[in-house]
N, C-alpha and C positions, 0 to 999 in steps of 0.2 A: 502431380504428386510432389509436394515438399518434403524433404530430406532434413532432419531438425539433429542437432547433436546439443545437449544439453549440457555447461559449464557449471559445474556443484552440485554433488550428490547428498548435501544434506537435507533437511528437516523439510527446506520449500523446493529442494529442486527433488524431491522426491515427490511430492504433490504434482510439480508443475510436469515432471516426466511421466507420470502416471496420465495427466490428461493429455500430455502430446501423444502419446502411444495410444489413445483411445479417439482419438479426433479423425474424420474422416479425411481421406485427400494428405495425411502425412504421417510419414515412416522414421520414427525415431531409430534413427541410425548408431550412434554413438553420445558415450556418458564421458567425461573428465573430469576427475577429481584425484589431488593430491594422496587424495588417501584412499589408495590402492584396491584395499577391501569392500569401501562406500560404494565405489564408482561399480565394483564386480559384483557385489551383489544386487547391486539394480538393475544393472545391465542384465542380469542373464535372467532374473525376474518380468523384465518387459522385453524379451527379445533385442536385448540392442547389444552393441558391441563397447568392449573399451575403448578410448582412445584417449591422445592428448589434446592440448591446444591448438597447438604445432599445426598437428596433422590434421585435422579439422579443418584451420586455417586457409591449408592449402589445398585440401580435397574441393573440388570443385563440384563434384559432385553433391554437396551440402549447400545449402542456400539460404539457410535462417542457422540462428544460434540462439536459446536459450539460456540467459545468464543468472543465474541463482547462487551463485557463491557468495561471501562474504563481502561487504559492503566498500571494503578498502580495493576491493577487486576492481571492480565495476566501469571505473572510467578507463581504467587502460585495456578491461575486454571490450569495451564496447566502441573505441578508439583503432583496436588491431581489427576486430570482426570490421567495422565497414571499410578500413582500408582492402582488406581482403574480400569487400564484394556482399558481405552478408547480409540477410535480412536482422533483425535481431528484436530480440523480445529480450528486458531488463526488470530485474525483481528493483521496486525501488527498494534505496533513495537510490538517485544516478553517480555521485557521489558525495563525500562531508562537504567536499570544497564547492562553492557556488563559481568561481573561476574555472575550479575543474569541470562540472558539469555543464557550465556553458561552452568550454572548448569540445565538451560530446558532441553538443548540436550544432557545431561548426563542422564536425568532422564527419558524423553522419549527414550533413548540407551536400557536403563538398564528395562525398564518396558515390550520394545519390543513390543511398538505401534507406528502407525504413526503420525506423524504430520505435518502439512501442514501449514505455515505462508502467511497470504492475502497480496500479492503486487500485487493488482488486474492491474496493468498496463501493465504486462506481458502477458495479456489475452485479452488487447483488441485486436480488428481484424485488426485496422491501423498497428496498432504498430508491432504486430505479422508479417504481410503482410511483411513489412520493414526486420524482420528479417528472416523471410524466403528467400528472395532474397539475403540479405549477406551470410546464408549459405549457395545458390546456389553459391556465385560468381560472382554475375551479378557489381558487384563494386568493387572486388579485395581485395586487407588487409583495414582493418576499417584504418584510421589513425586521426582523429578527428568528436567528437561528441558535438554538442551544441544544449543544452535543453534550453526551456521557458516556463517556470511552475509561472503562474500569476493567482489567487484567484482573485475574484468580490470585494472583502470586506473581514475583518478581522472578525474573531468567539469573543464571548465575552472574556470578563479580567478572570472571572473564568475559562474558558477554555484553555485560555493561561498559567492562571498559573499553570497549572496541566499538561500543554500539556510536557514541557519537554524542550519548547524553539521552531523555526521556523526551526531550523537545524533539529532537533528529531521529530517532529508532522509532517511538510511539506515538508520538500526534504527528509526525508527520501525516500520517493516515488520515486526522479529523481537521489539518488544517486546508489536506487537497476535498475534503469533501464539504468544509466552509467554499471553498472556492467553487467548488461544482452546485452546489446547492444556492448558495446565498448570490455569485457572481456568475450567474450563467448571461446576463447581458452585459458583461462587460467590465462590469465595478471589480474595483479591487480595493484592496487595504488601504487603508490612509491612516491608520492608528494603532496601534498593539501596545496590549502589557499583558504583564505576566509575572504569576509569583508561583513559588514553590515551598515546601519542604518537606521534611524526612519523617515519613510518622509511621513506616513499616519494618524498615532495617536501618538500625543504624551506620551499618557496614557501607550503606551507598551514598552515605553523607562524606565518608573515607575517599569515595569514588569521585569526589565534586559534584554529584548528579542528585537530583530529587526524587523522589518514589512516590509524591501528590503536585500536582498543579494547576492551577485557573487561569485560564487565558481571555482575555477580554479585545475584538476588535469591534473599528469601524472601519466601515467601509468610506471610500469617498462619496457615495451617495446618503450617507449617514446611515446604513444599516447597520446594526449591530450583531455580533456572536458571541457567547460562550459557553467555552470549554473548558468541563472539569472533568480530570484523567486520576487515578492513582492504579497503582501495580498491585493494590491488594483489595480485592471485594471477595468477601468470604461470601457470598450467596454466588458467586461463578461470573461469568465474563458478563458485562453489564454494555449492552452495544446499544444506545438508540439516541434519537433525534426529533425534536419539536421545531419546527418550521411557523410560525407566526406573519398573516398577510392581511394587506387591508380587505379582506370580505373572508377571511378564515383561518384555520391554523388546520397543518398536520401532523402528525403525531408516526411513528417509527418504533416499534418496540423492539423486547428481544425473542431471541428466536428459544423455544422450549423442547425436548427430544418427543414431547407427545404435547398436544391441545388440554389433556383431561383435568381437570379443577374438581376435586374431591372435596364434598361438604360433608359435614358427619357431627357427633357430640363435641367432637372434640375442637372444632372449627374449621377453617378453609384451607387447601391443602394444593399444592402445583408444582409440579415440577422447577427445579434450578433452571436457570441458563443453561445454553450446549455451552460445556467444559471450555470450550479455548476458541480462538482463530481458526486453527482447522476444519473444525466442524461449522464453526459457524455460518466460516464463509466460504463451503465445501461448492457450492452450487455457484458464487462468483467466479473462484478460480477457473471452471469450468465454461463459462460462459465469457471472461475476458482470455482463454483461448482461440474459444470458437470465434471471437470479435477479430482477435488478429487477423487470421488466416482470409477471414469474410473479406478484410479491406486490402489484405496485399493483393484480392484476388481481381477484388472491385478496383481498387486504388482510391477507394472513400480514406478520408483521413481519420488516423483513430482516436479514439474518445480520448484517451491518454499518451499526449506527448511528451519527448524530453524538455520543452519550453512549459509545462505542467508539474512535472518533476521540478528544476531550475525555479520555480515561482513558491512553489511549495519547501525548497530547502531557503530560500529568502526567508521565509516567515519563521521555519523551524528558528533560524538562527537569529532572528528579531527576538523571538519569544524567547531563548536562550540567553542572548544578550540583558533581555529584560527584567528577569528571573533574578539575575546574578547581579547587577548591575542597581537595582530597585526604580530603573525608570522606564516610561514609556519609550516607544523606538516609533519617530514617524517615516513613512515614505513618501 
């Protein structure tokens, strides 16, 4: 039995407590958050207790930690939890700082626990599905990938300005799934660029940040990707991916709240997108729990490490670099 206390009781550590409390073989024991009221009415919704950091820390009795608070948080929780012995599971990014994040993975080396970074995209079942057949074969060498990563609507200006920028908050997500997808034998980046601008709010041009942008790499084996993101698709969250190889391509769409495609006089008729992140990818979160707990038990290493994390804020901050700056960034 694992004993899990959960760091952030907002928006994702309210998902991610929800499936800790549901997962078999672990007892969501305690919630921490700042704000008093988050943290009490979760807790007594999932049976678990309040607590701090502190005490957490020191409770021996706890043996993992799930960290979902605010992204500034992150490298000094996940820096105290493995001094203190912990397992740990981290919402990415690990943090803004690519310094900082790699002294995480020095410090979880060195404490001799595991840790696990949330790119819950690697765990959905479409996506998953997709790479299962590339490493069958069924499409021969990858040789270009093109992601469409489009949000309903943008988050507020407080949240942007803490986020890190639209490179660091939101592709992160489609540059670690260029990585999982396009560079599962080993290739990495050897080119990036990247352009942006503001064509939804102007207020987040005020911000320094973008609300549209295209990102162009290669790989050092000359495979190519791109990605095009904006923060406002009025037909709903827009999630898929085209995989192109020498004997085929795959295709990735998005996910609908029902299959039914209505024909009538008036033409063809389908459901939106699921509304947002949470519903979309309701069924990964769920499944890169269940991943954790499988390999602390096994000692398999997990699909998503801090040196994953660490790779994926490299590129964020290339592509940010790049953006801003109007030139390519080689590695």
């Amino acid at each position: 039995m694992n004993n899990v206390a959960v760091f952030g009781a907002g928006r994702i550590g309210r998902i991610h407590a929800a499936n800790l409390a549901s997962q078999p073989g672990v007892t969501l024991k305690s919630i921490c958050d700042p704000v008093g009221d988050s943290a009490a009415q979760l807790a007594q919704q999932l049976g678990a207790q309040v607590s701090t950091i502190e005490a957490v820390l020191a409770d021996p009795s706890i043996d993992v930690v799930a960290i979902t608070s605010p992204t500034s948080t992150h490298s000094d929780l996940i820096t105290r939890a493995a001094a203190a012995g912990k397992h740990i599971f981290c919402e990415k990014p690990v943090d803004l700082s690519v310094p900082r994040a790699i002294a995480c993975g020095e410090a979880v080396k060195a404490a001799g626990v595991a840790c696990m970074i949330g790119f819950q995209r690697r765990f959905d079942p479409t996506f998953n599905e997709a790479r299962t057949r590339m490493d069958r074969g069924d499409i021969g060498n990858p040789e270009m990938l093109i992601i469409t990563s489009r949000d309903p609507g943008a988050p507020p200006a407080e949240y942007i300005k803490a986020s890190g920028g639209i490179f660091r908050d939101m592709l992160i997500h489609d540059l670690d799934v260029f990585r999982w997808i396009l560079c599962a034998d080993g290739d990495e980046a050897e080119w990036l660029s990247a352009t942006g601008s503001v064509l939804t709010d102007p207020a987040i041009a005020d911000l320094g940040d973008f609300d549209s942008t295209a990102v162009t790499i290669r790989t050092k084996q000359g495979r190519l990707c791109q990605i095009n993101t904006t923060r406002r698709a009025a037909y709903g969250y827009d999630q898929r991916f085209e995989v192109l190889g020498s004997a085929g391509m795959l295709q990735c769409g998005n996910h609908t709240p029902s299959q039914v495609v209505q024909w009538d006089a008036n033409g063809i008729t389908a459901d939106k997108p699921e509304a947002f992140f949470l519903q979309r990818y309701a069924a990964a979160y769920k499944l890169e729990i269940a991943h954790f707990f499988e390999c602390l038990q096994s000692g398999a290493p997990f699909r998503t490490t801090v040196a994953d994390g660490v790779k994926a804020q490299i590129l964020a901050d290339a592509a940010s670099e790049s953006a801003h700056s109007g030139q390519p960034v080689r590695f």
